[in-house]
C-alpha positions, 0 to 999 in steps of 0.5 A: 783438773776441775772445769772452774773459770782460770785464775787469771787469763790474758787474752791477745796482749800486745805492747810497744815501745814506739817501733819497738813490739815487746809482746805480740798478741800473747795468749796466757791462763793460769788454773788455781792452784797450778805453777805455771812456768814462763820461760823465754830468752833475754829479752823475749818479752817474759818481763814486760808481760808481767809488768803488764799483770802487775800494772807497771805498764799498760797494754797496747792491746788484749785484755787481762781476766781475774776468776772470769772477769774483764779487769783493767789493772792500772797500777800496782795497787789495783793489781795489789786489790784483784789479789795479785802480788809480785815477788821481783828478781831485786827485792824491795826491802828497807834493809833497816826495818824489821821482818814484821815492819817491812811485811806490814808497811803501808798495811799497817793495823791499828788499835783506835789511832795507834800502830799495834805492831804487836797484831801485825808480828801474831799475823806474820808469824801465824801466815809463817807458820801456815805456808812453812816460810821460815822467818823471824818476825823480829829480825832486821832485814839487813842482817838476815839471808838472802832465803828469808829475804825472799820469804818475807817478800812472798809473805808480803804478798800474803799479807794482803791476800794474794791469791795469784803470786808472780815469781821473777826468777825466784832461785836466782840468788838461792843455793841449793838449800834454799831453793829446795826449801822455797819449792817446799813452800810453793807446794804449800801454796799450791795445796792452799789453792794459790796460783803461781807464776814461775819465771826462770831460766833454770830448766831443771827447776821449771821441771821440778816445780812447775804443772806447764810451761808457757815458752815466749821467743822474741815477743811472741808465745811460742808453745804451752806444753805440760811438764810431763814429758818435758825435757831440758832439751825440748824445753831449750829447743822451744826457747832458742828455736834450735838444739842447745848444747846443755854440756860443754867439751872443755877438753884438756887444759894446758896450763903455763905460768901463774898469772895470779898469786894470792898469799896469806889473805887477809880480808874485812867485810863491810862491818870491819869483820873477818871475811876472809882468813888467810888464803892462798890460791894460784891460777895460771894461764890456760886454766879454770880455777872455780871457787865453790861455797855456800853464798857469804862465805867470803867469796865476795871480799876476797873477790874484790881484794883480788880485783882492787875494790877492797883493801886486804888487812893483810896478805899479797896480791901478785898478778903476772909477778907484780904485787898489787895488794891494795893498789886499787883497781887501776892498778889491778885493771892496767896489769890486766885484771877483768872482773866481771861482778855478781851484781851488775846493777850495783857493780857491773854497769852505770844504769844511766849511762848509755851502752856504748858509754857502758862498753868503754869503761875500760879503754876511755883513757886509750886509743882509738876512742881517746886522742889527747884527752878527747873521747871520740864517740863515734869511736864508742858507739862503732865498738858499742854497735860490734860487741852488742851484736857480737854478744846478741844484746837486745832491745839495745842500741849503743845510744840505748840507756843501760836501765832500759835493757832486760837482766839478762841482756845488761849481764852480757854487757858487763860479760862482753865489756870485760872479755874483750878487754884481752885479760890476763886473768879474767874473775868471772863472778856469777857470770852467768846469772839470770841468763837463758840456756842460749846465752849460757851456752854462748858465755860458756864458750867464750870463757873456754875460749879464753882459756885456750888463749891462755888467760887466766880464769877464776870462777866463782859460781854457786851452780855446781853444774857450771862450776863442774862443766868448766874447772879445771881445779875447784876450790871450796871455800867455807867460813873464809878460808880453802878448806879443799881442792877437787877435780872436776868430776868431784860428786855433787854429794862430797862437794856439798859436805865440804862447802858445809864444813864437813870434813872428808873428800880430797881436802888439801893439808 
């Protein structure tokens, strides 16, 4: 490696939040043209160091460098002018504008006093076919994947000239697909001489992609250490400060009566399209029913048919021998439906409420917490205080507000509010994304536990190792309906051809 001054260096960075200290005197450089990875529990400060580099917040102490020199980035403009961009975890696109329009907002090139959208469309298209991102300059965003959303994120950045790029967990709403064809452009940019910040909590792909790794606990920097001769386990170990079980022992299941009965479903999405087209499922008591596909499959429809959020077109929904297709979610809550969504900012919590409001959301018309009417909120805050420290929530008190909490640290809210609700049948819906491996341990173990219960689980997970390390049936699901039933011990290979459509494998007539 070339003895030139580092890309980017961050010099003793300390910040607080009152009492709070987010990062501890953190050490941090970056080479040219390197990916270096930042990985970290929930809540370990990977985020609020980021926000500092981005100019989101400032830093109570330490100093950032750009190529050598003392910087001070006040906002995410300056930062936007040092030649640093930030693709973050939730993109920010207007969903109604054009590829082309969303990379150029706000850098919009003109010909005397008129937008020449042409120009901007030649220079998306010429960095597109530079780097390999795939995207059509003319498409609206709306209807584009999750993939090209995310390359007309990077593309943003490039736009205007960053050579410093910071990735917020870029793979967390990928399939493997697309995961496979976004490292192909990083080594791109890294050949381009590009420097790459990797936040992620998906070991594997750290090891893959990235040239060292920085491993941040509880605020602090814990080691930097090259990938060569990095593990999964050594890499967990420095996270968590203990061994991580990156396996579960599931054991044999013991299934009893269904719990769940989906016949000849029928589901629209939001456009009035058909999402799903006649289904039909059972999960029983005491087992793991996974539900394997390529993501916009179907999978979100016939979930939230299941859960109540949407009305079927046609087709039953029997929970426990009851009916309750389109009753809605009362209905499906008060026969013993958990749910926990894939999106929990939209779906899974209400960001302005406070934590302990959060985990009431369930039992707010029920004793204790409700008597006649009235909600006791000492009540609420003393359930808050068990399941948040049950859960090992941080940065959070039951008074604390939902928005202010880690990714990470929100999606146990949502997993803790629903599993200790005592389900009959829990849909856990991506219910391990954006945790760390020690979370996904912990979560993992409390989803066999209530298997052992006897509730009732389906999962729907685009990570084939979770989907493999706890089901006991897998379902597939293409274009809308089950087009295969497999074991657990299936092969990556022959599950991949049947989430594509092909045909073959253990398909159930």
């Amino acid at each position: 490696m070339p003895s030139e001054a580092p890309a980017l260096e961050l010099r003793g960075i300390t910040k607080r939040f009152g009492p709070v200290v987010a990062n501890d005197g953190i050490d941090f450089d970056l080479r040219p043209g390197e990916v270096h990875a930042l990985l970290g529990e929930n809540g370990a400060g990977k985020s609020t160091l980021m926000s500092i580099l981005y100019g989101l917040y400032s830093p109570t102490e330490g100093q950032i460098r750009v190529n050598g020199e003392q910087v001070e980035v006040d906002s995410p403009s300056r930062a936007i002018d040092l030649g640093i961009g930030m693709v973050h975890q939730h993109f920010m696109l207007v969903p109604v504008m054009t590829v082309t329009e969303n990379i150029v907002l706000g850098e919009e090139p003109t010909r005397g006093a008129l937008l020449d959208m042409r120009e901007g469309r030649r220079r998306v298209q010429e960095l597109s076919d530079r780097y390999g991102l795939a995207v059509d300059p003319d498409a609206v965003i709306e209807r584009v994947s999750v993939g090209m959303q995310q390359r007309v994120e990077i593309l943003k950045t490039l736009y205007r000239d960053a050579r410093i790029l910071i990735l917020d967990e870029p793979t967390a709403v990928l399939t493997a697909q697309e995961t496979h064809e976004l490292f192909d452009v990083l080594r791109a940019l890294k050949k381009d001489g590009v420097s790459i910040v990797f936040i992620s909590h998906k070991l594997n792909e750290v090891l893959e992609i990235a040239d060292r790794v920085t491993v941040l606990r509880r605020g602090k920097r814990i080691d930097t250490v090259p990938t060569g001769g990095a593990t999964e386990e050594s890499l967990a170990r420095l996270m968590v400060g203990r061994d991580v079980l990156l396996q579960v022992d599931k054991g044999q299941g013991k299934p009893g009566e269904p719990v769940l009965e989906v016949e000849q479903l029928h589901v629209r999405d939001e456009r009035g399209l058909p999402a799903v087209k006649g289904v039909d499922l059972t999960v029983r008591g005491g087992e793991v029913v996974a539900l394997a596909g390529v993501d916009g499959n179907g999978q979100l429809e016939l979930v939230q048919a299941i859960a109540g959020v949407r009305v079927p077109q046609s087709g039953r929904v029997v929970i426990g021998g009851q009916d309750l297709s389109g009753q809605g979610v009362r209905a499906t809550t008060e026969a013993g439906v958990a749910h926990i969504p894939e999106d929990r900012q939209l779906c899974g919590l209400v960001l302005n409420f406070t934590l302990a409001e959060n985990l009431a959301l369930r039992e707010y018309r029920e004793p204790p917490i409700s008597n006649h009417g009235v909600l006791s909120l000492g009540e609420m805050k003393e359930r808050a205080r068990r399941l948040l420290k049950e859960y090992d929530v941080r940065g959070g008190e039951p008074d604390t507000f939902a928005s202010s909490l880690s990714g990470g640290n929100q999606q146990k809210v949502a997993v803790a509010r629903e599993i200790a609700s005592n389900p009959k049948l829990l849909i856990a819906h991506q219910p391990t994304r954006g945790l760390d491996v020690g979370a996904i341990e912990f979560v993992h173990g409390r989803l066999l536990s209530e298997r052992a219960n006897g509730r009732g689980i389906l999962l729907v997970s685009l990570e084939f190792e979770e989907v493999r390390a706890l089901a006991d049936r897998i379902l597939v699901i293409y274009e809308g309906r089950i087009v295969g039933e497999f074991p657990p011990d299936v092969s990556e290979e022959e599950l991949g051809v049947a989430m594509t459509g092909g045909r073959g494998g253990r398909a159930e007539s």
